[in-house]
N, C-alpha and C positions, 0 to 999 in steps of 0.2 A: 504494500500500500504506500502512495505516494505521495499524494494529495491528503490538504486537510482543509477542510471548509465551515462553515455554519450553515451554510445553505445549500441542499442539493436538488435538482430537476432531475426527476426519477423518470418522467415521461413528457414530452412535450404532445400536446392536443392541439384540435383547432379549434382556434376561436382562443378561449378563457379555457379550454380543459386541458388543464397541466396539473402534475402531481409534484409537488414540489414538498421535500423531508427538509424541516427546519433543527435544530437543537434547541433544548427546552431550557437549558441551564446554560449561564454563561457560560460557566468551564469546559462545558464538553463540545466534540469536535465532531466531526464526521469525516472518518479517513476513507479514501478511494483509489482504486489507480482509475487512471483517464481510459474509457471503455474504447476498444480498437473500433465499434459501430454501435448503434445505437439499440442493440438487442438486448445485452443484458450489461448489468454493474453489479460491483459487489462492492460492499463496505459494511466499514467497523465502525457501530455508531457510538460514541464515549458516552454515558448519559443517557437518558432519555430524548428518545426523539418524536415530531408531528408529523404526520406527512397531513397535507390540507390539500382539498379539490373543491371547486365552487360549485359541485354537483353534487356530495353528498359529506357525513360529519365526516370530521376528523378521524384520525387513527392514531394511537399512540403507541410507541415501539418501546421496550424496554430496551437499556446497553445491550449488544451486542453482536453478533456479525452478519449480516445479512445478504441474499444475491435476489438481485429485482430481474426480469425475464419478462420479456414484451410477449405477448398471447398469440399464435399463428394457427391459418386451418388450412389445412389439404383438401384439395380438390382433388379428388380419383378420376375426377371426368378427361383432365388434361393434366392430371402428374405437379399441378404446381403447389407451391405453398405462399401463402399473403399475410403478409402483418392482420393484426387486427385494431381495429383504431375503436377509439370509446367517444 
């Protein structure tokens, strides 16, 4: 882990729907390394952390280490597979 922040964008949406993991306590941090695409991330959260969406409550994470994983679906008809967006 490489990075350390107070503020993390766990998902970018359109429009307003973004998930974004805050730190609840000054002291603690949110360690990351910088994700090679935007599929998945992993980090060490020091603390308690938020994550906040303008579409439903909050979530609160207790410390510790976590990996986020963007949601995808296969299509059998043509073999492919597609993000899925919220």
């Amino acid at each position: 882990m490489k990075n350390k922040a107070k503020q993390l964008v766990l998902a970018l949406g359109e429009s307003t729907h973004t998930h974004i993991l805050n730190t609840a306590t000054k002291k603690g941090n949110i360690e990351f390394d910088a994700p090679a695409s935007d599929e998945s991330i992993k980090f060490l959260l020091e603390g308690t952390g938020v994550i906040t969406h303008e579409e439903h409550d909050r979530i609160v994470l207790p410390e510790g280490r976590y990996s986020k994983t963007n949601q995808v679906e296969f299509n059998p008809m043509d073999g492919t597979v597609n993000r899925v967006f919220d």
